[in-house]
PyMOL CGO cylinders between C-alpha atoms (Angstrom):
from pymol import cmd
from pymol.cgo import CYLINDER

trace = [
    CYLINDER, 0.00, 0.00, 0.00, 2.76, 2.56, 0.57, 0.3, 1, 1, 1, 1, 1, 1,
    CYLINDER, 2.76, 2.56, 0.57, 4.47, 1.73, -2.54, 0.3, 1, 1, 1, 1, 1, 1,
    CYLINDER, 4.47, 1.73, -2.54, 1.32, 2.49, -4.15, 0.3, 1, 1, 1, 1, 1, 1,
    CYLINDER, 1.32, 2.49, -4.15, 1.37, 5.87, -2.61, 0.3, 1, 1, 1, 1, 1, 1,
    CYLINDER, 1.37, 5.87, -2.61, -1.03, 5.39, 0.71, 0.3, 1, 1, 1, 1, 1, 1,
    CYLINDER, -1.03, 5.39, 0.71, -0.61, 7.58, 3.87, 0.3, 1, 1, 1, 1, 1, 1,
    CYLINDER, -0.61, 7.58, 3.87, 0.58, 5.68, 7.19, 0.3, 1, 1, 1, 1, 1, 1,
    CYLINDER, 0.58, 5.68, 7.19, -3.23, 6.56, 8.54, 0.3, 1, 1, 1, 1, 1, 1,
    CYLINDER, -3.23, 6.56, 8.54, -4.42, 5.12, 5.33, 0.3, 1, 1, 1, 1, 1, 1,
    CYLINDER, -4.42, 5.12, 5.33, -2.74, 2.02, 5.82, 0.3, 1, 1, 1, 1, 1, 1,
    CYLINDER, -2.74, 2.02, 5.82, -3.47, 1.55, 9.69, 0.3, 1, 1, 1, 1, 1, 1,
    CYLINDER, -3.47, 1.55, 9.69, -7.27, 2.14, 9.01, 0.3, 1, 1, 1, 1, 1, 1,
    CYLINDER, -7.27, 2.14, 9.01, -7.18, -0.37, 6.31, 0.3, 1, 1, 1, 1, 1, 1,
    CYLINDER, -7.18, -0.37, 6.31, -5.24, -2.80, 8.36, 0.3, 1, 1, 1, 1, 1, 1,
    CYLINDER, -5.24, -2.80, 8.36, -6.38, -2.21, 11.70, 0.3, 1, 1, 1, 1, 1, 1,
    CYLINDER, -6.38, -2.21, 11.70, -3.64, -1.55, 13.43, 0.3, 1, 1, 1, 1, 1, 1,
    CYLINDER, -3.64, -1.55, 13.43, -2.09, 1.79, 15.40, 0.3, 1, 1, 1, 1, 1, 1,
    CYLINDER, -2.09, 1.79, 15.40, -0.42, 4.36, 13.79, 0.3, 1, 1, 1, 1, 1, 1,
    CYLINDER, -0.42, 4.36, 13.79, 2.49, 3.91, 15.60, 0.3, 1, 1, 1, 1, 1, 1,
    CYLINDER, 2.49, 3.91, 15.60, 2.65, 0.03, 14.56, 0.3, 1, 1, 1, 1, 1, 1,
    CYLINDER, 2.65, 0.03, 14.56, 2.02, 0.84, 10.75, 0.3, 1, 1, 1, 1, 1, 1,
    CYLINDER, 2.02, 0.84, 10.75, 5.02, 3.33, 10.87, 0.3, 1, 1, 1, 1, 1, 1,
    CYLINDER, 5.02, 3.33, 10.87, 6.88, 0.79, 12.30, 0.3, 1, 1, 1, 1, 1, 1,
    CYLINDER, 6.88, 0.79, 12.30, 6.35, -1.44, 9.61, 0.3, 1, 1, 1, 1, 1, 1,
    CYLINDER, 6.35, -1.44, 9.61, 6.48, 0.88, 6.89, 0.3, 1, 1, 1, 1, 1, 1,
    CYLINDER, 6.48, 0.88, 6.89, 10.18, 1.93, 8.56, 0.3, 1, 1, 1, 1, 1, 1,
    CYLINDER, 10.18, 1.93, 8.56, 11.40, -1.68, 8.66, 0.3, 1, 1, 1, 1, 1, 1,
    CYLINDER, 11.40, -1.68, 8.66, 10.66, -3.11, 4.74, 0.3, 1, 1, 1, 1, 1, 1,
    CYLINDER, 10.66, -3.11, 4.74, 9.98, -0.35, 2.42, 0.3, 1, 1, 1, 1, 1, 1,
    CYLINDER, 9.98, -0.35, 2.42, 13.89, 0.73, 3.05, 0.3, 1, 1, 1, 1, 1, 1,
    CYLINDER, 13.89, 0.73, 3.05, 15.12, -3.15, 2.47, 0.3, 1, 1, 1, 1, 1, 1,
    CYLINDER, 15.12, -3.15, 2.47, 13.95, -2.65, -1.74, 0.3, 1, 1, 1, 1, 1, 1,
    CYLINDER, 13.95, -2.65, -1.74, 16.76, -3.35, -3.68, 0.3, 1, 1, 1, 1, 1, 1,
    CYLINDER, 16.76, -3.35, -3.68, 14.69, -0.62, -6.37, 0.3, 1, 1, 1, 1, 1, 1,
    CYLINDER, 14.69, -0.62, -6.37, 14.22, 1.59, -3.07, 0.3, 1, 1, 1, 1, 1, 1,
    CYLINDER, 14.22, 1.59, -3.07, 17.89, 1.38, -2.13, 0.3, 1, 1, 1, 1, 1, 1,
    CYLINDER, 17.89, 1.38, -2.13, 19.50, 1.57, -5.77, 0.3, 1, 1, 1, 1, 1, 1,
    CYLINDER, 19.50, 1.57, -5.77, 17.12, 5.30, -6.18, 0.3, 1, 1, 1, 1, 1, 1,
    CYLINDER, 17.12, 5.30, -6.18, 18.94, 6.03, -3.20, 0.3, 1, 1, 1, 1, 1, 1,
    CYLINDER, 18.94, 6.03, -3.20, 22.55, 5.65, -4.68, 0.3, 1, 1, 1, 1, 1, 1,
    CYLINDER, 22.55, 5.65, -4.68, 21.73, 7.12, -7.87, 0.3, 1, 1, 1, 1, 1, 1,
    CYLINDER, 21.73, 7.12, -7.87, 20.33, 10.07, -6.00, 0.3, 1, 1, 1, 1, 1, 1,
    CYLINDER, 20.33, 10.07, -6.00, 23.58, 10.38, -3.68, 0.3, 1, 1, 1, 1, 1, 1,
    CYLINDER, 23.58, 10.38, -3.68, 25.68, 10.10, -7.37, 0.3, 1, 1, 1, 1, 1, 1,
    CYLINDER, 25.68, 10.10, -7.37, 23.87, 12.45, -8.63, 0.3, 1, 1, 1, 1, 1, 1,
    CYLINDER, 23.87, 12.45, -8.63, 23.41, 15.13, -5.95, 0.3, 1, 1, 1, 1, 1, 1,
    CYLINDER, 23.41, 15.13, -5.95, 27.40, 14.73, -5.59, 0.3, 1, 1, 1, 1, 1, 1,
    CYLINDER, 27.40, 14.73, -5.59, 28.55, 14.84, -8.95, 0.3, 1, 1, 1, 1, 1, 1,
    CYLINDER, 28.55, 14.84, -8.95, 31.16, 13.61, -11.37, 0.3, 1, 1, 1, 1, 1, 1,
    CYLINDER, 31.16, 13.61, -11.37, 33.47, 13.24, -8.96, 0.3, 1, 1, 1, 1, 1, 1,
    CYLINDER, 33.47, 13.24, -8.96, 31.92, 10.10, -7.12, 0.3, 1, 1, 1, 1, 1, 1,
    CYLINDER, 31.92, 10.10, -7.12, 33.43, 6.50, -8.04, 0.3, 1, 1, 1, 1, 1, 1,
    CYLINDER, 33.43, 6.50, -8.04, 31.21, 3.99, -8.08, 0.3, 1, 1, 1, 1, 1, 1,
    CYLINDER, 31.21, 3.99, -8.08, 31.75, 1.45, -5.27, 0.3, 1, 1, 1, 1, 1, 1,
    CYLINDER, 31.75, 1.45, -5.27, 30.46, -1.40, -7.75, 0.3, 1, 1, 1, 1, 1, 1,
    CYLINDER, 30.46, -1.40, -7.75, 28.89, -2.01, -10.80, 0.3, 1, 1, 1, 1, 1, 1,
    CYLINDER, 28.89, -2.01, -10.80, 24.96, -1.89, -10.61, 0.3, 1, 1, 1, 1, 1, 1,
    CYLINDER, 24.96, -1.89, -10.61, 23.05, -4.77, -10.93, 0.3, 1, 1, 1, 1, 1, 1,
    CYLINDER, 23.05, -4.77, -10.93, 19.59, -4.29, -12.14, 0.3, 1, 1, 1, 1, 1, 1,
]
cmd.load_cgo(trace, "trace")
């Protein structure tokens, strides 16, 4: 549900759970992507320019 673009309140009222829980869960997975972590390291490469080596070849 996140991935598809659903609020944390949106997702604990569909679920049933507390706020606090659905956060939790959210925090734990969605940053364990291997899509959600390789946007992340294209983001870094670009924000710091041409001077950044990449630390390995990417795998996609």
């Amino acid at each position: 549900m996140a991935l598809a673009g659903a609020t944390v309140p949106q997702i604990a009222a569909i679920a049933g759970w507390k706020i606090g829980y659905a956060q939790s869960i959210i925090d734990t997975y969605m940053p364990r992507r291997r899509d959600s972590a390789a946007q992340a390291m294209n983001a870094w490469e670009a924000a710091l320019g041409p001077s950044v080596i990449p630390l390995a070849p990417r795998r996609r």
